[in-house]
Residue frames as qw, qx, qy, qz and C-alpha x, y, z in Angstrom:
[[0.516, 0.157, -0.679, 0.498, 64.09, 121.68, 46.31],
 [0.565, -0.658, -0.498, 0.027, 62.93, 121.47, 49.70],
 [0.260, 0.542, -0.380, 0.703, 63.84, 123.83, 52.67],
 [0.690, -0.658, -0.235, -0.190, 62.36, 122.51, 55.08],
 [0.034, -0.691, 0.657, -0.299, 64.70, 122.26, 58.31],
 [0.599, -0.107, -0.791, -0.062, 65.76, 119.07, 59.61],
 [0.625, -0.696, -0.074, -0.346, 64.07, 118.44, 63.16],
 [0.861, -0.392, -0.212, 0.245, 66.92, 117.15, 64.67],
 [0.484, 0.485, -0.077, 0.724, 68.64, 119.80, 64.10],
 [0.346, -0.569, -0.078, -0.742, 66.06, 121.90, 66.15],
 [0.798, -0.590, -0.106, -0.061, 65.67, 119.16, 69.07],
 [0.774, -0.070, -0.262, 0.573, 69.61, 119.57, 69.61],
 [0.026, 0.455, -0.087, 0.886, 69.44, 123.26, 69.80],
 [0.609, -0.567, -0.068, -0.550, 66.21, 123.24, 72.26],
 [0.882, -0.360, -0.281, 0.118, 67.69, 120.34, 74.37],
 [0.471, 0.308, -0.255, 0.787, 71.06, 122.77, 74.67],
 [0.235, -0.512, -0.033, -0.826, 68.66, 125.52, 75.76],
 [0.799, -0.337, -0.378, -0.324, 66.68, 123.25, 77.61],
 [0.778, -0.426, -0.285, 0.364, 69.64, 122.40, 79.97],
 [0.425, 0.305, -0.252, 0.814, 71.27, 125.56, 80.22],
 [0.240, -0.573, -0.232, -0.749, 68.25, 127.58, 81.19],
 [0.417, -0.826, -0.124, -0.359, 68.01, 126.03, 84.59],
 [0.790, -0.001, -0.215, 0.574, 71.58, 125.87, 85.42],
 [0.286, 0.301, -0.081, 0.906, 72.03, 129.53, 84.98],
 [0.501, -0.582, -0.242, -0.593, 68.61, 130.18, 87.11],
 [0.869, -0.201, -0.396, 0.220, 70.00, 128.42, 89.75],
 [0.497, 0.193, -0.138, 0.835, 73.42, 129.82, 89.59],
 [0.006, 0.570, 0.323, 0.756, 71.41, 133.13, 89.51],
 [0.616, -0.565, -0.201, -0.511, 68.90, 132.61, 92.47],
 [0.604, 0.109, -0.641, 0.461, 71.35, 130.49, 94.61],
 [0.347, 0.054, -0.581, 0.734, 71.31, 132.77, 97.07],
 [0.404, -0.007, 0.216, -0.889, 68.56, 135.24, 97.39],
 [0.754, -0.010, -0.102, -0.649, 66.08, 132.57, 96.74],
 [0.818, -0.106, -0.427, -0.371, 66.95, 128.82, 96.46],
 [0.778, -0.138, -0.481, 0.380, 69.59, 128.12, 98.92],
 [0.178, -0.827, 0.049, -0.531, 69.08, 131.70, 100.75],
 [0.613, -0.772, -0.047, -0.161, 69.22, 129.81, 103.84],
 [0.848, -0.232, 0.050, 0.475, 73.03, 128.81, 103.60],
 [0.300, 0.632, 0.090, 0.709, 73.83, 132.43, 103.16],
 [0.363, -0.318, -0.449, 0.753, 72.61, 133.97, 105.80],
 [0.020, -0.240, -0.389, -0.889, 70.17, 136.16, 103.89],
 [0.260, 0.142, 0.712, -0.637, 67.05, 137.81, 105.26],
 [0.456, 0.494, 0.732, -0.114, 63.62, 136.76, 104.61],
 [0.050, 0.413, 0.475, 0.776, 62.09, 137.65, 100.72],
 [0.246, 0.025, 0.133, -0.960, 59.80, 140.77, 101.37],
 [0.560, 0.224, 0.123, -0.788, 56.57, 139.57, 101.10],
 [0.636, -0.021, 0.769, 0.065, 54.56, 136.90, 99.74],
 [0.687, 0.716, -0.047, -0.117, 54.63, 138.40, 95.85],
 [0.246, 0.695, -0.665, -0.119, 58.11, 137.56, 96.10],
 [0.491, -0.122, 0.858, -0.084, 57.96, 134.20, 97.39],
 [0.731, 0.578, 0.140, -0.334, 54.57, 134.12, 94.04],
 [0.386, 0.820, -0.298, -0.300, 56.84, 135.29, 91.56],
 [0.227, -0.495, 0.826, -0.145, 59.29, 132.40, 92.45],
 [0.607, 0.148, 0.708, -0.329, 57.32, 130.13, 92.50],
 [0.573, 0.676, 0.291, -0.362, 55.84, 130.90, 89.22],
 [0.127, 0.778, -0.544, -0.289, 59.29, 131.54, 87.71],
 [0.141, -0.529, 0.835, 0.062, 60.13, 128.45, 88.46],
 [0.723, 0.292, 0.608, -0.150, 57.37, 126.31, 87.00],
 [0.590, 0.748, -0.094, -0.287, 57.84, 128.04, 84.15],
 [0.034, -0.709, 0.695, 0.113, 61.37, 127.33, 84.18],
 [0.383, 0.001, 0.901, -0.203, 60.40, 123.34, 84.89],
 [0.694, 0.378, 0.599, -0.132, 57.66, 122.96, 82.32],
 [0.176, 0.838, -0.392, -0.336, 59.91, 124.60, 79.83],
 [0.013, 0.500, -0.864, -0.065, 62.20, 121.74, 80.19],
 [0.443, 0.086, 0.893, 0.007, 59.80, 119.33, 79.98],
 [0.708, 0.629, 0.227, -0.227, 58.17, 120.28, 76.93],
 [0.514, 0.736, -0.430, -0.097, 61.19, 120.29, 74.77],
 [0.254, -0.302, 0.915, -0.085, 61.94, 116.80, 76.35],
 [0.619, 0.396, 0.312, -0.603, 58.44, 116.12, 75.01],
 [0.555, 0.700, -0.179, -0.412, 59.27, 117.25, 71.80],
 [0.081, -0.612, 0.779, 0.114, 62.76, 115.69, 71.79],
 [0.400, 0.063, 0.909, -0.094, 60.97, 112.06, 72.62],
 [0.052, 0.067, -0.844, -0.530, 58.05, 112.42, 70.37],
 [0.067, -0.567, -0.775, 0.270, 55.27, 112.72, 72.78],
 [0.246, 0.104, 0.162, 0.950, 53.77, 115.48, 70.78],
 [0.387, -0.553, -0.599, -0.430, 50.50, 114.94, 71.79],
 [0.569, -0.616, -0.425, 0.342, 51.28, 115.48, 75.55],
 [0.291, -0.015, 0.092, 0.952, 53.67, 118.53, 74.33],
 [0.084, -0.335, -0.409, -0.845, 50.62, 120.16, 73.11],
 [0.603, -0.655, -0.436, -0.129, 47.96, 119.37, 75.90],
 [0.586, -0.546, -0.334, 0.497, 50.42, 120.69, 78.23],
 [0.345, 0.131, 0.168, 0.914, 50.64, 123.68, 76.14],
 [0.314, -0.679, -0.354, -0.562, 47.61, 125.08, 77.17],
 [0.678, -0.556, -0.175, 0.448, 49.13, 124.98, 80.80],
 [0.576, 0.053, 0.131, 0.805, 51.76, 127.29, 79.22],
 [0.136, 0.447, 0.276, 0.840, 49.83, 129.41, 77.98],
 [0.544, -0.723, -0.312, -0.289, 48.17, 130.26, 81.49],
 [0.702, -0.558, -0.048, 0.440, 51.18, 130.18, 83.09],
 [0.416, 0.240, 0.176, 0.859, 52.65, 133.08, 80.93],
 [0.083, -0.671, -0.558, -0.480, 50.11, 134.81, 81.63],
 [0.616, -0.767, -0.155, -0.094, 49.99, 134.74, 84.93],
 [0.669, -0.394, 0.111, 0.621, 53.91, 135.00, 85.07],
 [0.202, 0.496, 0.276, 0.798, 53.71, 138.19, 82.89],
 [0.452, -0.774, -0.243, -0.372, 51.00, 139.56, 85.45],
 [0.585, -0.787, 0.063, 0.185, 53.47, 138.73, 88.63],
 [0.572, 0.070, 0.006, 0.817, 56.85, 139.66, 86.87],
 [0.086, -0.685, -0.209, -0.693, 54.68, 142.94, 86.24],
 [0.604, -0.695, -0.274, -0.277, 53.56, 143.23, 89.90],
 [0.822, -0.093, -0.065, 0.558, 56.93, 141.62, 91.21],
 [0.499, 0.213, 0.053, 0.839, 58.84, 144.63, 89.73],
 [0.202, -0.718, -0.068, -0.663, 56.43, 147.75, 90.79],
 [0.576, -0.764, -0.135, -0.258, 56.50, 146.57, 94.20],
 [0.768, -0.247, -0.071, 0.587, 60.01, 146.00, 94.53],
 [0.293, 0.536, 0.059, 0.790, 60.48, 149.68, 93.28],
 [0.481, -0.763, -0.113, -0.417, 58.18, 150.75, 96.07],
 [0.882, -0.345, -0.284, 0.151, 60.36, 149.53, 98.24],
 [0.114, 0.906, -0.341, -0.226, 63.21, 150.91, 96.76],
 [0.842, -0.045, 0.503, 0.190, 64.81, 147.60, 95.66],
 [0.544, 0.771, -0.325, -0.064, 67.66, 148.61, 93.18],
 [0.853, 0.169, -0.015, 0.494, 71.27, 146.83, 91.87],
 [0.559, 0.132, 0.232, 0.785, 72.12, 150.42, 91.47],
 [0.018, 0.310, 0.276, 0.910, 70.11, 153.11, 89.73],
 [0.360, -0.014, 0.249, -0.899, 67.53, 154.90, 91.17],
 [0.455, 0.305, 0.824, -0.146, 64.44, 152.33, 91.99],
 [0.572, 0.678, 0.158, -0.434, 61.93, 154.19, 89.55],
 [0.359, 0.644, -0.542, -0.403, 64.81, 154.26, 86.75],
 [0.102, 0.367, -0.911, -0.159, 65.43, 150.48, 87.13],
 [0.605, 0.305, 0.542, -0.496, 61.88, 149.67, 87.11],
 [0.439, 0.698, -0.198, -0.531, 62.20, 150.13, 83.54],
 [0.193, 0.321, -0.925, -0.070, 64.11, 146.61, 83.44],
 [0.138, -0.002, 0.984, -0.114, 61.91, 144.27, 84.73],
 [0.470, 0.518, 0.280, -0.657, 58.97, 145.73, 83.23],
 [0.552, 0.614, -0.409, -0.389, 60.48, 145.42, 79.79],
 [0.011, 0.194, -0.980, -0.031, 61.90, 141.96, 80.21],
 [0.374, 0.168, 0.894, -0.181, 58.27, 141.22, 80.84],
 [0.501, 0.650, -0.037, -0.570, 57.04, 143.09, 77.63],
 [0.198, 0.561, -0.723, -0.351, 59.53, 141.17, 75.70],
 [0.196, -0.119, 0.967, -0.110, 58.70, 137.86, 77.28],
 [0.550, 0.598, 0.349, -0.467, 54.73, 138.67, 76.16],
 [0.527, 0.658, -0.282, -0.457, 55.18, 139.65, 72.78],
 [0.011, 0.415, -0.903, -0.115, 57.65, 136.81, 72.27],
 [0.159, -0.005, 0.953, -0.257, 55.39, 134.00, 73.79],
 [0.547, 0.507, 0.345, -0.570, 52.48, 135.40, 72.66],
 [0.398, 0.714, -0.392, -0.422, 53.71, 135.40, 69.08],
 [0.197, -0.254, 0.930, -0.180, 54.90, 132.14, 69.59],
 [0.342, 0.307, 0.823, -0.333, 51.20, 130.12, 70.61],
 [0.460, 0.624, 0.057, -0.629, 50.11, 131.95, 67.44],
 [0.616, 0.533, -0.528, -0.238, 52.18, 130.44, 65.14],
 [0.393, -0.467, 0.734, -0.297, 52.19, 127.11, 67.11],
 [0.789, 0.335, 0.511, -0.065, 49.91, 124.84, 64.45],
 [0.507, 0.855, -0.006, -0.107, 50.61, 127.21, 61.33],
 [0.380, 0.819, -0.405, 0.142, 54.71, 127.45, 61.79],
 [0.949, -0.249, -0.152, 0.123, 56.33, 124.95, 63.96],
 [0.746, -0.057, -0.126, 0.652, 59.67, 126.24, 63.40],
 [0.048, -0.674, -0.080, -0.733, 58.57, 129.80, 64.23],
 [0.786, -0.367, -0.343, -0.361, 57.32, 128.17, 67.08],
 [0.897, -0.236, -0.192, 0.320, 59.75, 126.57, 68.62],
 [0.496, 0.465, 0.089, 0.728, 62.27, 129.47, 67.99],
 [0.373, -0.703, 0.045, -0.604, 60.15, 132.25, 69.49],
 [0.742, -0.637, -0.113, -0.176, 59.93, 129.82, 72.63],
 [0.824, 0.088, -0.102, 0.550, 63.63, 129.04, 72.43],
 [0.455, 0.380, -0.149, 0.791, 64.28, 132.78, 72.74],
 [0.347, -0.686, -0.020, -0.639, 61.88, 134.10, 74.76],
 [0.848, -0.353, -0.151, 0.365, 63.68, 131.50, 77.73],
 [0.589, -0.081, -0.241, 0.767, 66.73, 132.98, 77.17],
 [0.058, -0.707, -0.103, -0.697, 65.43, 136.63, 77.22],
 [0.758, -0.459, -0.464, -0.010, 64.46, 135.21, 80.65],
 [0.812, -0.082, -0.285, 0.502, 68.02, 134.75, 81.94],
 [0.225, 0.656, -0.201, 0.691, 68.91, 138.58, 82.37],
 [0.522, -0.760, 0.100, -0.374, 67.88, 138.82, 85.74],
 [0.958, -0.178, 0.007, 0.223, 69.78, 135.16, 86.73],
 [0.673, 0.314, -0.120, 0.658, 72.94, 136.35, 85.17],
 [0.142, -0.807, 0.175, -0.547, 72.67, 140.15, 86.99],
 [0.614, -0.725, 0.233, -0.208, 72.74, 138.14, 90.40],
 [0.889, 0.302, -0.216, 0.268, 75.68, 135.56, 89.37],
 [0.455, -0.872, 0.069, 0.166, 78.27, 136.47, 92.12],
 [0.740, 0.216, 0.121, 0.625, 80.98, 137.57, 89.75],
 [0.253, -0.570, -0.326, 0.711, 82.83, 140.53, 89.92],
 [0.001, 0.038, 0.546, 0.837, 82.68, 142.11, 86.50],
 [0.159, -0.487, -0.766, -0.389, 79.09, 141.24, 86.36],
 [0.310, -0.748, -0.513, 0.286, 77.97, 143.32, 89.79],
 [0.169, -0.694, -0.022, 0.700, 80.04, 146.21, 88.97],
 [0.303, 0.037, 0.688, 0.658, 79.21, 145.82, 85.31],
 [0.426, 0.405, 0.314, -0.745, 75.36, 146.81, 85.29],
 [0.647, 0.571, 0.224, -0.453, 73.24, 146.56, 82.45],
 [0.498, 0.681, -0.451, -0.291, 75.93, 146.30, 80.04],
 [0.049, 0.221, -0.968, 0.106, 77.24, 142.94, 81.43],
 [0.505, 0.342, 0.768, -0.194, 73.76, 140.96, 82.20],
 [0.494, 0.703, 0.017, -0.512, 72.80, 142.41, 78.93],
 [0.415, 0.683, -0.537, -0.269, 75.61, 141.37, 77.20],
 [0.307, -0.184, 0.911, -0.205, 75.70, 137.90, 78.67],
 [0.590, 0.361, 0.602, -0.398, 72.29, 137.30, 77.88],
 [0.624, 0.678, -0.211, -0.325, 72.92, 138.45, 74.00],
 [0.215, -0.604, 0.765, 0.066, 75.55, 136.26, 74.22],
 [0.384, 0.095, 0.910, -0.128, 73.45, 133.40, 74.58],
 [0.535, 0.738, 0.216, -0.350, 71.17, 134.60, 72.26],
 [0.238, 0.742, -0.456, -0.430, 73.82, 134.90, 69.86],
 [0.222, -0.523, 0.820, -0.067, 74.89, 131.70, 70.35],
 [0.536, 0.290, 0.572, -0.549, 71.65, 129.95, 69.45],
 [0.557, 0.755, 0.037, -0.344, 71.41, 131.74, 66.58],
 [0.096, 0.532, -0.829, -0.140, 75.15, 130.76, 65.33],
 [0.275, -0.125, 0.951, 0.070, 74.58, 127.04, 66.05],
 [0.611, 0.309, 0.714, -0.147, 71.49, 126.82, 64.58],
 [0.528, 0.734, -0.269, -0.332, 72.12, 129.35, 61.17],
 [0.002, 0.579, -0.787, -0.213, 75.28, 126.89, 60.96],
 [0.522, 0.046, 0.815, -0.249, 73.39, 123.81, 61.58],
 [0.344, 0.665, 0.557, -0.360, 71.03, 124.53, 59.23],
 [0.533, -0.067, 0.348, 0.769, 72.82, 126.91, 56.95],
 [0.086, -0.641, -0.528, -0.550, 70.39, 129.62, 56.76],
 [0.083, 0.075, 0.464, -0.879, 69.05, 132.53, 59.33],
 [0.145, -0.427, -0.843, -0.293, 66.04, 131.70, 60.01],
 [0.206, -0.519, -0.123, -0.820, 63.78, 135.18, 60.05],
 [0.641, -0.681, -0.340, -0.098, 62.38, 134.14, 63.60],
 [0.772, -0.435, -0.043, 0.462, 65.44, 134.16, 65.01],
 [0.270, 0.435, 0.150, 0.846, 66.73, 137.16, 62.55],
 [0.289, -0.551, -0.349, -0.700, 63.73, 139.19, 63.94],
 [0.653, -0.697, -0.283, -0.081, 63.15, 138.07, 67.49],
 [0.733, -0.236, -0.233, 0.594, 66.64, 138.55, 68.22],
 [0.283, 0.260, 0.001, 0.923, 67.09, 142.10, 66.94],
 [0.332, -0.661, -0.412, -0.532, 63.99, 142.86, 68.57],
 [0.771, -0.508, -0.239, 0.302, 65.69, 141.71, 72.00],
 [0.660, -0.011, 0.030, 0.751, 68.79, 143.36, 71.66],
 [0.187, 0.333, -0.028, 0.924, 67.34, 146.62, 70.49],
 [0.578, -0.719, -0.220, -0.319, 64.89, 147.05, 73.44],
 [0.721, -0.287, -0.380, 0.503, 67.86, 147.06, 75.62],
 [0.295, -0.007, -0.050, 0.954, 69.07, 150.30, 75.01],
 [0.125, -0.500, -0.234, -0.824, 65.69, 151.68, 74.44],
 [0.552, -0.662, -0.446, 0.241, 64.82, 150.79, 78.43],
 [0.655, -0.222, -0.207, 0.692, 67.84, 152.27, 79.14],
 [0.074, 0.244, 0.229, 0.939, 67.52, 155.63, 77.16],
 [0.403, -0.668, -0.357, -0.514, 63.47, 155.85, 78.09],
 [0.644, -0.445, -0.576, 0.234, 64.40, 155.19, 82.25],
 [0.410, -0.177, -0.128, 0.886, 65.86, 158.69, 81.98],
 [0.139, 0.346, 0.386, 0.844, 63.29, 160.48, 80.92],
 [0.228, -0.042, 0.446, -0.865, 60.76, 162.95, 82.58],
 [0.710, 0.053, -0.372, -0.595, 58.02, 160.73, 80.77],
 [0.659, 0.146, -0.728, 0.121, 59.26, 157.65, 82.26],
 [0.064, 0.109, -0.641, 0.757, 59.92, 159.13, 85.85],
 [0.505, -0.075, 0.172, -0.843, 56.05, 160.10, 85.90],
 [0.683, 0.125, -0.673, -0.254, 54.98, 156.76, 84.57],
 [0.494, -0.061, -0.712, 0.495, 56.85, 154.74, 87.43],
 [0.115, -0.113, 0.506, -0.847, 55.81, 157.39, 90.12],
 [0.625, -0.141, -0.057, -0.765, 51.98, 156.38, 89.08],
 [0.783, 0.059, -0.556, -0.271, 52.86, 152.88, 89.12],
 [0.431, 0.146, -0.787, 0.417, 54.26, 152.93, 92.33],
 [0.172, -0.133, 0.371, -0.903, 52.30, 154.71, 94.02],
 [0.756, -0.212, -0.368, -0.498, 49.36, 152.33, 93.62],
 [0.792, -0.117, -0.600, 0.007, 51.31, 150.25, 95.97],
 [0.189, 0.128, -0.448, 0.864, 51.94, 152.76, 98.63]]
């Protein structure tokens, strides 16, 4: 007996994903970034933040059109533009990395000491590597490994979007509310498609617990005197 999964199963899940992801980026960025200027906000710091943007948002934008790609059938353009992808992770791994040390220099916190909350966007962009990377490996060989990994390593994305969401729970929630939002969605994924499907499928076992338990371990390492020294070297490159 076969197990394969059916693909439509997968192009209704990715096309879910596919329109949430920049709804909630939006939502997210609304203010400090796309529609700053009907706020009354002042100017982003610098032009790595204006980069990082920029970059975010292609990603965000060629996301959705490859799993519209897929969805139609144009798998041949899906793939040629996947070598775009994979250069634009890259380089959005490099400025999320850069992004976050130099907002620490700054002192740019929600909250916690800058240095300690370096430890978040640093790891969001470890996660988003390993994910994606792991991913473009198994992109000929595993298809539905494939698609999965890329399916989560979007949402993984979203923590930052959801932190700035102007709710109140969420701003005076910290970590444990954009965290727990974001597993949400993650959770949620995983539910419709184990149901769909009627199986957990070990990507999604595996990438998910991998997400989830790198939360707390930011959180636990951001306190330490190892950590503190870490940050202090990494900021100081930009001082």
């Amino acid at each position: 007996m076969s197990t394969s999964i059916p693909r439509s199963n997968d192009r209704r899940l990715s096309m879910w994903v596919a329109a949430l992801v920049p709804v909630i980026v939006l939502i997210g960025f609304a203010r400090t970034y796309y529609l700053k200027g009907f706020f009354g906000n002042p100017p982003l710091p610098g032009l790595l933040v204006h980069l990082h943007g920029l970059v975010m948002t292609t990603w965000v934008v060629l996301f959705v059109t490859q799993v519209s790609l897929v969805a139609t059938g144009r798998t041949r353009t899906h793939q040629r533009l996947g070598i775009l992808g994979a250069v634009l992770a890259v380089l959005l791994f490099i400025v999320g990395i850069l992004t976050g040390i130099a907002g620490a220099a700054r002192g740019a916190s929600p909250g916690p000491p800058a240095l300690q909350f370096l430890v978040i966007p640093l790891g969001d962009m470890l996660v988003f590597a390993i994910l994606v990377g792991t991913a473009l490996y198994f992109r000929r060989s595993r298809l539905d490994v494939h698609k999965r990994l890329m399916l989560l390593a979007a949402v993984n994305l979203l923590a930052p979007a959801i932190a700035r969401i102007p709710l109140h729970f969420i701003a005076t929630g910290g970590a444990l509310a954009f965290f727990g939002l974001t597993d949400l969605c993650l959770l949620a994924c995983v539910g419709f498609d184990t149901i769909r499907n009627r199986r957990l499928h070990p990507a999604f076992l595996w990438g998910t617990l991998f997400i989830v338990a790198f939360q707390p371990l930011r959180l636990m390492l951001a306190g330490t005197d190892v950590w503190m020294r870490f940050a202090t070297m990494l900021v100081g490159l930009f001082k």
